[in-house]
N, CA, C and O atoms as a Tripos MOL2 file, in Angstrom:
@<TRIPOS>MOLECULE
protein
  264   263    66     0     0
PROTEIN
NO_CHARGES

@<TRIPOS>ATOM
      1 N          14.1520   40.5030  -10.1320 N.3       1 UNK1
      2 CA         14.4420   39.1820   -9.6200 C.3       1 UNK1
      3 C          13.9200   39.0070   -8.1960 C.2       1 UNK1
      4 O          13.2940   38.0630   -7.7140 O.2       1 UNK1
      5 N          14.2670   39.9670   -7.7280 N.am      2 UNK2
      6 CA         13.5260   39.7130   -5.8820 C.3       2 UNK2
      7 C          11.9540   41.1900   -5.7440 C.2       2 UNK2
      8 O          11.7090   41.9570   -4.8130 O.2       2 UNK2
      9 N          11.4710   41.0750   -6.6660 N.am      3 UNK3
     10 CA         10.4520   42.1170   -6.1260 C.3       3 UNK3
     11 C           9.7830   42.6750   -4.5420 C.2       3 UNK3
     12 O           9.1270   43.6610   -4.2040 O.2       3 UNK3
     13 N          10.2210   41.7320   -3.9740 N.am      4 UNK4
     14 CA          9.5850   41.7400   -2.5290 C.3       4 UNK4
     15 C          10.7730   43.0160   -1.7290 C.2       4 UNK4
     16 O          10.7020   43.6710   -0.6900 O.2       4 UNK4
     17 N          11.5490   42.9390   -2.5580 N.am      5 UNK5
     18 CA         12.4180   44.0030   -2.2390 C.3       5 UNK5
     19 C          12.4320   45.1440   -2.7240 C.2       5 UNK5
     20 O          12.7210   46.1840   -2.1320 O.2       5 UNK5
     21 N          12.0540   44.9860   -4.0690 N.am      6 UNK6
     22 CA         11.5460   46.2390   -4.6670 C.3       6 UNK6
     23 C          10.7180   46.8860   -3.9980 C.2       6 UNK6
     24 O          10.9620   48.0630   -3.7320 O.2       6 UNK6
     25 N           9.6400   46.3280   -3.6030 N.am      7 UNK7
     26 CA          8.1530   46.9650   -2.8600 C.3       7 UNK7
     27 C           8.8550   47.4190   -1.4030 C.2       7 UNK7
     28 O           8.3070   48.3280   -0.7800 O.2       7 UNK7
     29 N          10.1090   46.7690   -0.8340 N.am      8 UNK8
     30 CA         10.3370   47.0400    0.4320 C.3       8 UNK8
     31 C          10.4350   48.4860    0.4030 C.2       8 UNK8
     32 O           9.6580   49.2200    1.0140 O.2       8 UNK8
     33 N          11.4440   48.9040   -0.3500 N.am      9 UNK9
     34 CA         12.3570   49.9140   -0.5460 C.3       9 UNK9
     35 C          11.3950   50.9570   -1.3690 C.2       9 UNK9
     36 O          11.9320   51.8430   -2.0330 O.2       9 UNK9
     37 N           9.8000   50.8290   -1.3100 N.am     10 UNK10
     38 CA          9.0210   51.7450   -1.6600 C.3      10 UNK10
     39 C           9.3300   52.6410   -3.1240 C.2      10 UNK10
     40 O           9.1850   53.8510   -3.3020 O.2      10 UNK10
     41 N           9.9000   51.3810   -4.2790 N.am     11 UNK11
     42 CA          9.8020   52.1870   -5.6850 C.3      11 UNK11
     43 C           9.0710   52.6740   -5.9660 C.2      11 UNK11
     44 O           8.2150   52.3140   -5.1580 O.2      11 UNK11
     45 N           8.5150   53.5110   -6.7520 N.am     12 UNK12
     46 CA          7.6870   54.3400   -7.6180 C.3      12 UNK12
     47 C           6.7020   53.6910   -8.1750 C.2      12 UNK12
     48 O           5.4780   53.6010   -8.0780 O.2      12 UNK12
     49 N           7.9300   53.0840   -9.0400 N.am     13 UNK13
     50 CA          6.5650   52.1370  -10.2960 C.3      13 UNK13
     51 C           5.8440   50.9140   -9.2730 C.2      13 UNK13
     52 O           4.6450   50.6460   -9.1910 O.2      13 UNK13
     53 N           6.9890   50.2820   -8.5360 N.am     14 UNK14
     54 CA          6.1100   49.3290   -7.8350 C.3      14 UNK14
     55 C           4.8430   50.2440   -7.2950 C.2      14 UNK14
     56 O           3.7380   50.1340   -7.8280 O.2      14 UNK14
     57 N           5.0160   50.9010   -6.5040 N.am     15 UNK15
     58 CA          3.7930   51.0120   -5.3420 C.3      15 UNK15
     59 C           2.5230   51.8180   -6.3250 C.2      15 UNK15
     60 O           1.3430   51.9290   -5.9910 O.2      15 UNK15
     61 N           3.1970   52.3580   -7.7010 N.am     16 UNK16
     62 CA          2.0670   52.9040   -8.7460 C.3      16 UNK16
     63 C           1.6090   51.6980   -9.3450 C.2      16 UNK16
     64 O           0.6480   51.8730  -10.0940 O.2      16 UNK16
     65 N           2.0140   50.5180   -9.2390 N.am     17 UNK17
     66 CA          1.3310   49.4740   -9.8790 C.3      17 UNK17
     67 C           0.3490   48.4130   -8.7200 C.2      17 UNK17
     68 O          -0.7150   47.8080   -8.8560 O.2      17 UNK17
     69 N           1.1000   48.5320   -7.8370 N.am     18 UNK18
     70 CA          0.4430   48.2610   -6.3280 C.3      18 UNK18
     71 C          -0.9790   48.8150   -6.4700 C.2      18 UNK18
     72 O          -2.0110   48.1460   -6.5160 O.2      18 UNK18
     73 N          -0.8660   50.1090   -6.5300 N.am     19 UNK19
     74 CA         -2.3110   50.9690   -6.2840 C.3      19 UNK19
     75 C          -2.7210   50.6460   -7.4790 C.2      19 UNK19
     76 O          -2.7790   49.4220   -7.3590 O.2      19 UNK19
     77 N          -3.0670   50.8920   -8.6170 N.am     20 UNK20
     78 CA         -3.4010   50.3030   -9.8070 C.3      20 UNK20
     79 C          -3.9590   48.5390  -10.1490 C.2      20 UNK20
     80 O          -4.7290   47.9680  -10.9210 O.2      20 UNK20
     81 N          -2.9520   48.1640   -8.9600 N.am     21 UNK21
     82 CA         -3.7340   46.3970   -9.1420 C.3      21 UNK21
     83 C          -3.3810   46.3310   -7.8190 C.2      21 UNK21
     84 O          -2.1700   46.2710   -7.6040 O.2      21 UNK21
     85 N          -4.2650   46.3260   -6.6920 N.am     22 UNK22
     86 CA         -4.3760   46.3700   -5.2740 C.3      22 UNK22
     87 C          -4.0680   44.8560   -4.2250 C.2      22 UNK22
     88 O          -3.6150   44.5660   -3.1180 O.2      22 UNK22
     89 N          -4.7090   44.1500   -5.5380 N.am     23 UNK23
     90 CA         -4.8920   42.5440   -5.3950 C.3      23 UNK23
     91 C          -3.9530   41.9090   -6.0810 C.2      23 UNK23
     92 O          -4.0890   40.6860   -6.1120 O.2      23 UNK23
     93 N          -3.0800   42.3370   -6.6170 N.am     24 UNK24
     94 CA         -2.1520   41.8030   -7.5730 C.3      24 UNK24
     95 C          -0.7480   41.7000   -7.5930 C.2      24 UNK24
     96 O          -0.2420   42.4890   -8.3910 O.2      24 UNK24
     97 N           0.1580   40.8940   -6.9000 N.am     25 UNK25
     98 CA          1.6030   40.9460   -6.1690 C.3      25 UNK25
     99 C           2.4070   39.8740   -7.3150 C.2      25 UNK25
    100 O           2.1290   38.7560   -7.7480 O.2      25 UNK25
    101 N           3.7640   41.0290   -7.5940 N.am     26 UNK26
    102 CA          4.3900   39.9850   -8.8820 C.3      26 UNK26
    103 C           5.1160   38.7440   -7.7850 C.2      26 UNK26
    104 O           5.6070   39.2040   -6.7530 O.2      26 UNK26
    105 N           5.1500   38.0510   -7.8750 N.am     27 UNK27
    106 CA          5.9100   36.9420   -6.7100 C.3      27 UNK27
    107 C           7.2230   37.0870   -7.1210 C.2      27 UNK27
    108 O           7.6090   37.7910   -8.0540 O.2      27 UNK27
    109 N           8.0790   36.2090   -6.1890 N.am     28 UNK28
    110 CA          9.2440   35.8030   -6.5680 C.3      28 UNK28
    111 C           9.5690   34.9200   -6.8370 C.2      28 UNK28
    112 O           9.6910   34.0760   -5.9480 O.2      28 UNK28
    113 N          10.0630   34.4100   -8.8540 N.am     29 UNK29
    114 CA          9.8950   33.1660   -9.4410 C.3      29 UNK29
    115 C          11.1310   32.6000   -9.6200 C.2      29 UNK29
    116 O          11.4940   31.8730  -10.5450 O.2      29 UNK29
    117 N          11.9350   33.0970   -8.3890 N.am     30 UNK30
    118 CA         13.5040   32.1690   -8.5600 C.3      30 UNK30
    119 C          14.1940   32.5200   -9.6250 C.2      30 UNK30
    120 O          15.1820   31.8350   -9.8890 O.2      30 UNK30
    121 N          13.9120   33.4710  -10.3520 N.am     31 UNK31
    122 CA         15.0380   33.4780  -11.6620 C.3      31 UNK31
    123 C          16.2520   33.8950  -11.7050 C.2      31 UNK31
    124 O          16.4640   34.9700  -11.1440 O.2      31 UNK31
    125 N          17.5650   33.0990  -12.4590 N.am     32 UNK32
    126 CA         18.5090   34.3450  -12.0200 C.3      32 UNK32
    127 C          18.8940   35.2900  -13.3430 C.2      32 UNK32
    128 O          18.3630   35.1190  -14.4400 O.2      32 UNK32
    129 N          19.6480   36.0590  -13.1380 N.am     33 UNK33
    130 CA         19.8690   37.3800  -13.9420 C.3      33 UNK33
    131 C          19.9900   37.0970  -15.4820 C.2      33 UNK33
    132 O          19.8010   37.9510  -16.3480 O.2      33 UNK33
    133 N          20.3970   35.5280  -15.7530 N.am     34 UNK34
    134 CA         19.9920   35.6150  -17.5400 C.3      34 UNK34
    135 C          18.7350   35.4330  -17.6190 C.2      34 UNK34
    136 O          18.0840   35.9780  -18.5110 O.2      34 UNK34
    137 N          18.1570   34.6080  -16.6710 N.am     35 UNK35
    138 CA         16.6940   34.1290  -17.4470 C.3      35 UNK35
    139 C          15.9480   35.6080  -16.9730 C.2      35 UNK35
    140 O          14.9800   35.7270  -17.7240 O.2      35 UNK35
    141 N          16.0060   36.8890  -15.9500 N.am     36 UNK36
    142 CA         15.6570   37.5650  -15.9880 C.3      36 UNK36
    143 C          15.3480   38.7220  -17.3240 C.2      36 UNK36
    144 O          14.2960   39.1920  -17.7570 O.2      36 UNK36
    145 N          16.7940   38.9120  -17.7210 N.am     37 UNK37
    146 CA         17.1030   39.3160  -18.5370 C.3      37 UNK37
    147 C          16.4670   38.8580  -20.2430 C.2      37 UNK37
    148 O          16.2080   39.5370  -21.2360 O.2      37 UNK37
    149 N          16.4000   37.4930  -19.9680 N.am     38 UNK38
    150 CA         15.5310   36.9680  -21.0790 C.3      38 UNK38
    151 C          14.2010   37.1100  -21.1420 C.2      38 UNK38
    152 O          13.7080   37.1780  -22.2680 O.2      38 UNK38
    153 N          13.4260   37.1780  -20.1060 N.am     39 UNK39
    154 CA         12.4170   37.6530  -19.9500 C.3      39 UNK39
    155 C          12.0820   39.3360  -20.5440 C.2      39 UNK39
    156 O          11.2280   39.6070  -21.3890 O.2      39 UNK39
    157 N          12.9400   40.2710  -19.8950 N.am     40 UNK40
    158 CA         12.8040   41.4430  -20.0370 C.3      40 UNK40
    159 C          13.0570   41.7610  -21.8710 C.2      40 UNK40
    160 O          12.4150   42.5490  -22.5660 O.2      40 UNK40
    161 N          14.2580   40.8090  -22.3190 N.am     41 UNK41
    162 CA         14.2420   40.9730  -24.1540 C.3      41 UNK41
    163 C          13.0410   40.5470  -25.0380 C.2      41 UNK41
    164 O          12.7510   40.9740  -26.1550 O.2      41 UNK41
    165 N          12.2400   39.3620  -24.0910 N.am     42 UNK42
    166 CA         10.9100   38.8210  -24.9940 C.3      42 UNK42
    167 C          10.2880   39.9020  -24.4150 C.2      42 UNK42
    168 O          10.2350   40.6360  -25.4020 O.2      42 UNK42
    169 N           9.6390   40.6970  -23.2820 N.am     43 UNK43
    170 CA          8.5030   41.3990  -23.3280 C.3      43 UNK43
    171 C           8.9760   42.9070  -24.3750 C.2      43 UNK43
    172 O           8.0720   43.6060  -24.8330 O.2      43 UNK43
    173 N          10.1750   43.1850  -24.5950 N.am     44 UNK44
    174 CA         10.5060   44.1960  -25.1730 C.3      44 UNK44
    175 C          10.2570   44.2170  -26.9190 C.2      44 UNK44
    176 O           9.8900   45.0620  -27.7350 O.2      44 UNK44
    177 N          10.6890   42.7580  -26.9620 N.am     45 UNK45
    178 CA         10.4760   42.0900  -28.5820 C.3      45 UNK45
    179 C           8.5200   42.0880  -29.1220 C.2      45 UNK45
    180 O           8.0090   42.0490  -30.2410 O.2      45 UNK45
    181 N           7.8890   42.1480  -27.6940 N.am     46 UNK46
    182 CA          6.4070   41.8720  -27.8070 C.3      46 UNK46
    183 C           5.9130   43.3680  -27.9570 C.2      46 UNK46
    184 O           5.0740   43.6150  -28.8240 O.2      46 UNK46
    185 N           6.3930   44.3560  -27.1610 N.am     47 UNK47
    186 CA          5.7720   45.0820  -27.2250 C.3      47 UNK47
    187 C           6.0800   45.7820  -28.5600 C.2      47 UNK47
    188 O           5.2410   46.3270  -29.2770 O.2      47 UNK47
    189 N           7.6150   45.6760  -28.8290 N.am     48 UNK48
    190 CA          8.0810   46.4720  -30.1650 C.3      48 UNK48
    191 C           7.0850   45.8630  -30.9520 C.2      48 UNK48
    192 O           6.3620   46.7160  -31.4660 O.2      48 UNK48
    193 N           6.7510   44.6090  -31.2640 N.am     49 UNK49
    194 CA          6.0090   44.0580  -32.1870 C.3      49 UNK49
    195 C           4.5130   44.5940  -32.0660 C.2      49 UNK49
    196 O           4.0880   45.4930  -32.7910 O.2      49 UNK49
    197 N           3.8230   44.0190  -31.1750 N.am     50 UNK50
    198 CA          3.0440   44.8300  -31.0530 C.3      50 UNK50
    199 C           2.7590   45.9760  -31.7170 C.2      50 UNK50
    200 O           2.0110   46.0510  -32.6920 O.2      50 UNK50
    201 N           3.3590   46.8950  -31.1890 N.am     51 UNK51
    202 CA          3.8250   48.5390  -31.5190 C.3      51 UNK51
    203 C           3.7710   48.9300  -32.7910 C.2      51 UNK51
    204 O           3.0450   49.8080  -33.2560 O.2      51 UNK51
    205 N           4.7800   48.0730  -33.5090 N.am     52 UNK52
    206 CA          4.8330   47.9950  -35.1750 C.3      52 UNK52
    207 C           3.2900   47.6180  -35.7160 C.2      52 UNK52
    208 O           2.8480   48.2390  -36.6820 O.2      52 UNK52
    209 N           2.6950   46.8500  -35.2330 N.am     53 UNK53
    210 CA          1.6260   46.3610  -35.6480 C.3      53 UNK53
    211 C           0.3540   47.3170  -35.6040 C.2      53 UNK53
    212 O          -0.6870   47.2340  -36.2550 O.2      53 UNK53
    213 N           0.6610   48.0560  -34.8440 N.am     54 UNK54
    214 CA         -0.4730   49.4680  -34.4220 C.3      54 UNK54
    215 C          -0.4770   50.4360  -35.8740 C.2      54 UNK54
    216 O          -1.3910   50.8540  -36.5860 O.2      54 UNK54
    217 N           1.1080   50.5690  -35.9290 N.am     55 UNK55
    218 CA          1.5280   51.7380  -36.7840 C.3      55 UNK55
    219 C           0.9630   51.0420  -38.4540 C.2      55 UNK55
    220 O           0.4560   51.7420  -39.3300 O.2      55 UNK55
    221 N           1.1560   49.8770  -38.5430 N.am     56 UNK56
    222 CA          1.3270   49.3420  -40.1570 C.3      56 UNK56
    223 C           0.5370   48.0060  -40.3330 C.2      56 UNK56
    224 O           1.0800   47.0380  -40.8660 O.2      56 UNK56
    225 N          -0.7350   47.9640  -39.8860 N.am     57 UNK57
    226 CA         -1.1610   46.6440  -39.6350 C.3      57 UNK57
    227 C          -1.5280   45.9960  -41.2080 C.2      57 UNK57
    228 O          -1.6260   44.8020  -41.4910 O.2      57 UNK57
    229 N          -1.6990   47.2150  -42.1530 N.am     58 UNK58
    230 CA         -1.7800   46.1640  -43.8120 C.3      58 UNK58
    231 C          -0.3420   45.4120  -43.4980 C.2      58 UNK58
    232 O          -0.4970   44.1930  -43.5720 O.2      58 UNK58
    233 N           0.9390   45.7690  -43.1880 N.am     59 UNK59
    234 CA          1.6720   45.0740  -43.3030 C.3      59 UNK59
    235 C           2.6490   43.7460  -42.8480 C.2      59 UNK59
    236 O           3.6970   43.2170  -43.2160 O.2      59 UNK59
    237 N           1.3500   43.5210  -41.5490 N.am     60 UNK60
    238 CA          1.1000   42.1390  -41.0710 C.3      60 UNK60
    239 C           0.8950   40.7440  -41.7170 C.2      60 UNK60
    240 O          -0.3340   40.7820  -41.7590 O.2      60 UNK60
    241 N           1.1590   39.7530  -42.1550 N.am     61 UNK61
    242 CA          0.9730   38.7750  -43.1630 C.3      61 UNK61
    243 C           1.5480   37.4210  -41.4990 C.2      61 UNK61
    244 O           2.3980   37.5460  -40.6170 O.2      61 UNK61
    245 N           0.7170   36.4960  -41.7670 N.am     62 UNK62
    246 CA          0.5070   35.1300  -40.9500 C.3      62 UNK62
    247 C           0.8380   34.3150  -42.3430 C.2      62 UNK62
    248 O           1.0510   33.1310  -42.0850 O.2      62 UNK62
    249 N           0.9130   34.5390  -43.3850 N.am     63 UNK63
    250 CA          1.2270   33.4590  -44.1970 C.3      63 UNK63
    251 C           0.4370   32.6630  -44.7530 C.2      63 UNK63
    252 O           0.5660   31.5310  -45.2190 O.2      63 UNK63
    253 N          -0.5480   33.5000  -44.6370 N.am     64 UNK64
    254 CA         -2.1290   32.1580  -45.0060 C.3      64 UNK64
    255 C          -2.0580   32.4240  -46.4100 C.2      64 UNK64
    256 O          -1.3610   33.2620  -46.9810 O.2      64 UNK64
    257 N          -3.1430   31.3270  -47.0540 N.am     65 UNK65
    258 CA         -2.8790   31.4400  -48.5550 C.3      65 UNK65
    259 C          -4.6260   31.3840  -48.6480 C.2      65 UNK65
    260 O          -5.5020   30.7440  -48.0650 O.2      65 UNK65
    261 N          -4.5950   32.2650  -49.5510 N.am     66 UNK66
    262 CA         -6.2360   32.2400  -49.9500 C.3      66 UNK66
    263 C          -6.3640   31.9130  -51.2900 C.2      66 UNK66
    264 O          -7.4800   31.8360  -51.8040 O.2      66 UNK66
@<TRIPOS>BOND
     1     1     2 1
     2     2     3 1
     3     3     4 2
     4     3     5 am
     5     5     6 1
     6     6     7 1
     7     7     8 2
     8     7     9 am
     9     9    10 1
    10    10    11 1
    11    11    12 2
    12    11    13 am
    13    13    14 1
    14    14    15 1
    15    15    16 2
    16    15    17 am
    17    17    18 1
    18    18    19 1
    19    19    20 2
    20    19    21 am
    21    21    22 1
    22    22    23 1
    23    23    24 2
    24    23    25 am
    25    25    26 1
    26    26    27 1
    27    27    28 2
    28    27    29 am
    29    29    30 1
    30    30    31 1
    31    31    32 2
    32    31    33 am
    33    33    34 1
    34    34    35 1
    35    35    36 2
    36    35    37 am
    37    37    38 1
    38    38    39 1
    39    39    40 2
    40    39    41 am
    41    41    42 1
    42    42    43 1
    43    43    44 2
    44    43    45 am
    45    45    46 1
    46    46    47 1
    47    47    48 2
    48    47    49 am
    49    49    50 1
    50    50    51 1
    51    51    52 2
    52    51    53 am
    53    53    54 1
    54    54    55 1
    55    55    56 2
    56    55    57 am
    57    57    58 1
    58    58    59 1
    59    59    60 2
    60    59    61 am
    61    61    62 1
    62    62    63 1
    63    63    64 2
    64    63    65 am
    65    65    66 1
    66    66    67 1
    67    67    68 2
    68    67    69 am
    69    69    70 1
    70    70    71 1
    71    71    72 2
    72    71    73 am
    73    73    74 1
    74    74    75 1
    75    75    76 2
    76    75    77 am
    77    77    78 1
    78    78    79 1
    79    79    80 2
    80    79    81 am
    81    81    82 1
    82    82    83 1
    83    83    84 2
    84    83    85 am
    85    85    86 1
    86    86    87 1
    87    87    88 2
    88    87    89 am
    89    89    90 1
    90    90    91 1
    91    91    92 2
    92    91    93 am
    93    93    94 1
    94    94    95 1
    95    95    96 2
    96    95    97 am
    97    97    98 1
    98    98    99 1
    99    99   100 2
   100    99   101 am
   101   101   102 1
   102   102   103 1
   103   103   104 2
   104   103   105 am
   105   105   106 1
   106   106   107 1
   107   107   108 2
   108   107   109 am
   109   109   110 1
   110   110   111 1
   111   111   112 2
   112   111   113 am
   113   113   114 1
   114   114   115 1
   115   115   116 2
   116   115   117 am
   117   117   118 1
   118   118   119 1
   119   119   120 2
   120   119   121 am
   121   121   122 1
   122   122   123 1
   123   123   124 2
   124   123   125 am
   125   125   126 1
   126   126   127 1
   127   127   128 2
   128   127   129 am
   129   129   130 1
   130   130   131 1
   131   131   132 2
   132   131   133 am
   133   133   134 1
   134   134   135 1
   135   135   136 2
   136   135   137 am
   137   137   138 1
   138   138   139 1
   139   139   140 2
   140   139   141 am
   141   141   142 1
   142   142   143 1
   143   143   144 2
   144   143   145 am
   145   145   146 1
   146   146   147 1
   147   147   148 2
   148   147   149 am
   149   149   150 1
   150   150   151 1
   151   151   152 2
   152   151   153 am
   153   153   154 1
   154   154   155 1
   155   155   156 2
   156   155   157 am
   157   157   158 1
   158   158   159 1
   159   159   160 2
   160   159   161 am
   161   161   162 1
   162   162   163 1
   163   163   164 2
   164   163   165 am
   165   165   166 1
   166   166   167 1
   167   167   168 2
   168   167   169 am
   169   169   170 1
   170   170   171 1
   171   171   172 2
   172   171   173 am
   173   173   174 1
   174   174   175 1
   175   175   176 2
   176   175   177 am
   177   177   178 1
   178   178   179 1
   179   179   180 2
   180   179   181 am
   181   181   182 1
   182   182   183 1
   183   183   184 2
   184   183   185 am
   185   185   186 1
   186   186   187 1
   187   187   188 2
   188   187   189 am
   189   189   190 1
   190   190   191 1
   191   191   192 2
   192   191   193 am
   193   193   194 1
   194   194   195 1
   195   195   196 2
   196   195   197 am
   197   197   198 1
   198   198   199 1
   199   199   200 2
   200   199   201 am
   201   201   202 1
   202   202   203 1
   203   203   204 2
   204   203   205 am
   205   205   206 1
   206   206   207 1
   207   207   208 2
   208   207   209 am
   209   209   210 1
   210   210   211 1
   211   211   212 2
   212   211   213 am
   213   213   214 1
   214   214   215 1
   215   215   216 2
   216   215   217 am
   217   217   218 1
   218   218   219 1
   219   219   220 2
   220   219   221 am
   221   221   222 1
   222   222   223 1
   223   223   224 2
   224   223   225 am
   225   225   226 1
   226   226   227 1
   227   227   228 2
   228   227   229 am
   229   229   230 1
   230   230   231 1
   231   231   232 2
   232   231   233 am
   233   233   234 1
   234   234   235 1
   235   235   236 2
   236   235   237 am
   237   237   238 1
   238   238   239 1
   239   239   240 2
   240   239   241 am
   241   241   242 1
   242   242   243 1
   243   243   244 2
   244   243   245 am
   245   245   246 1
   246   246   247 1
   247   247   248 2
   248   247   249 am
   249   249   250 1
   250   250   251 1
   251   251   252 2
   252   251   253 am
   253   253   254 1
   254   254   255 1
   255   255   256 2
   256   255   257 am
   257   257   258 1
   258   258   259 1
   259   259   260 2
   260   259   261 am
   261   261   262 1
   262   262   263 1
   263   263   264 2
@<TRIPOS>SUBSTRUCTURE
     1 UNK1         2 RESIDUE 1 A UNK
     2 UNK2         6 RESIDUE 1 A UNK
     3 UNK3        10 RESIDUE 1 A UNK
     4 UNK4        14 RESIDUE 1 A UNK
     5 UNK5        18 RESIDUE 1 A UNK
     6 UNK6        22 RESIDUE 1 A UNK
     7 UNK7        26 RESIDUE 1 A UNK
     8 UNK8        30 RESIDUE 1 A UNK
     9 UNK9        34 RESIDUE 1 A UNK
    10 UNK10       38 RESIDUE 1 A UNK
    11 UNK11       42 RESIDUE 1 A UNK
    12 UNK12       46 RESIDUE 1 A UNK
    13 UNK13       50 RESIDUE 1 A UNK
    14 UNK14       54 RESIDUE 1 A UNK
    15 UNK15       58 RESIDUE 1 A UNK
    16 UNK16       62 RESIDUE 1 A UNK
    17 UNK17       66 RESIDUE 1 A UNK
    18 UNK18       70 RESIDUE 1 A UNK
    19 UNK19       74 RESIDUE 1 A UNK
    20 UNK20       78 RESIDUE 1 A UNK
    21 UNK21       82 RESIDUE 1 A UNK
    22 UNK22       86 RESIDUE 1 A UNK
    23 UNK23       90 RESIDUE 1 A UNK
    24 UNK24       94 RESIDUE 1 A UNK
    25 UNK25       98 RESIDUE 1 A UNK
    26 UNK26      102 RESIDUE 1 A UNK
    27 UNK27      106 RESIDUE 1 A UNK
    28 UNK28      110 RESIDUE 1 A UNK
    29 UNK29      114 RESIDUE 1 A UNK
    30 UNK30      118 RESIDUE 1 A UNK
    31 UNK31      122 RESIDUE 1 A UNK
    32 UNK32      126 RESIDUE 1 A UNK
    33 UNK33      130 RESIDUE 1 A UNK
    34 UNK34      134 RESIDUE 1 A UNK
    35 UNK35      138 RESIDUE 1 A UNK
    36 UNK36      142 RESIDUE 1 A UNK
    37 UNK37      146 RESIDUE 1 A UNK
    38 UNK38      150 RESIDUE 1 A UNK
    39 UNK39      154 RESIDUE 1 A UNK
    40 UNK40      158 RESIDUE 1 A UNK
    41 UNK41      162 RESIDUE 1 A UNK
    42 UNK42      166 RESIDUE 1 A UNK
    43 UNK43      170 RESIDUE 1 A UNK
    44 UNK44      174 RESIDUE 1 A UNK
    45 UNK45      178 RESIDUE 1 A UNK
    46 UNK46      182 RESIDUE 1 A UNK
    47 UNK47      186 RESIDUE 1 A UNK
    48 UNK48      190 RESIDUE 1 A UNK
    49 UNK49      194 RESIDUE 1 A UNK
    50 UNK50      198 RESIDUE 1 A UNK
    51 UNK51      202 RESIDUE 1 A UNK
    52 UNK52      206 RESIDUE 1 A UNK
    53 UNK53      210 RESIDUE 1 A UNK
    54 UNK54      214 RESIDUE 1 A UNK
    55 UNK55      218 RESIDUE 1 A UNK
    56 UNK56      222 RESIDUE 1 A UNK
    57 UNK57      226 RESIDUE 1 A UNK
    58 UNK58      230 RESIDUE 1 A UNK
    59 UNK59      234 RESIDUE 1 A UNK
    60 UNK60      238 RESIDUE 1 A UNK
    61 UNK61      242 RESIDUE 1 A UNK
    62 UNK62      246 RESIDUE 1 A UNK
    63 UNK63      250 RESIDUE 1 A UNK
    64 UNK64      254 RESIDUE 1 A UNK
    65 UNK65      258 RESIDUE 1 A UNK
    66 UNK66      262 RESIDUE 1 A UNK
C-alpha cells in the first residue's frame, strides 16, 4: 500500500526489483487494505491460472465451436 516505504526501510525484494528494473518505481496508488488485498487475490488467481495452463494446456477450452 505505501511502497515508498517499503524501499525506505531497504526490503530485499524491493531493492532486488529496483536493480532488476532501475527505471521502474511501483508508485503509490492510494489503495486501502481491501482493494489491496484484492489486488494481491487477482494476481494470485492469474498466476495460478496461468500456471495450470503451462502444466495442461490440451486442457484449456475458450469455448469456440468449430
Amino acid at each position: 500500500m505505501e511502497p515508498e516505504k517499503v524501499r525506505a526501510k531497504r526490503d530485499p525484494v524491493a531493492m532486488s526489483l529496483a536493480a532488476q528494473y532501475p527505471t521502474v518505481r511501483m508508485p503509490n496508488l492510494g489503495l486501502s487494505e481491501l482493494d489491496s488485498g484484492d489486488v494481491i487475490a487477482y494476481i494470485d488467481a492469474m498466476t495460478y491460472a496461468a500456471n495450470a495452463e503451462k502444466a495442461s494446456p490440451a486442457a484449456h477450452h475458450h469455448g469456440h465451436r468449430h
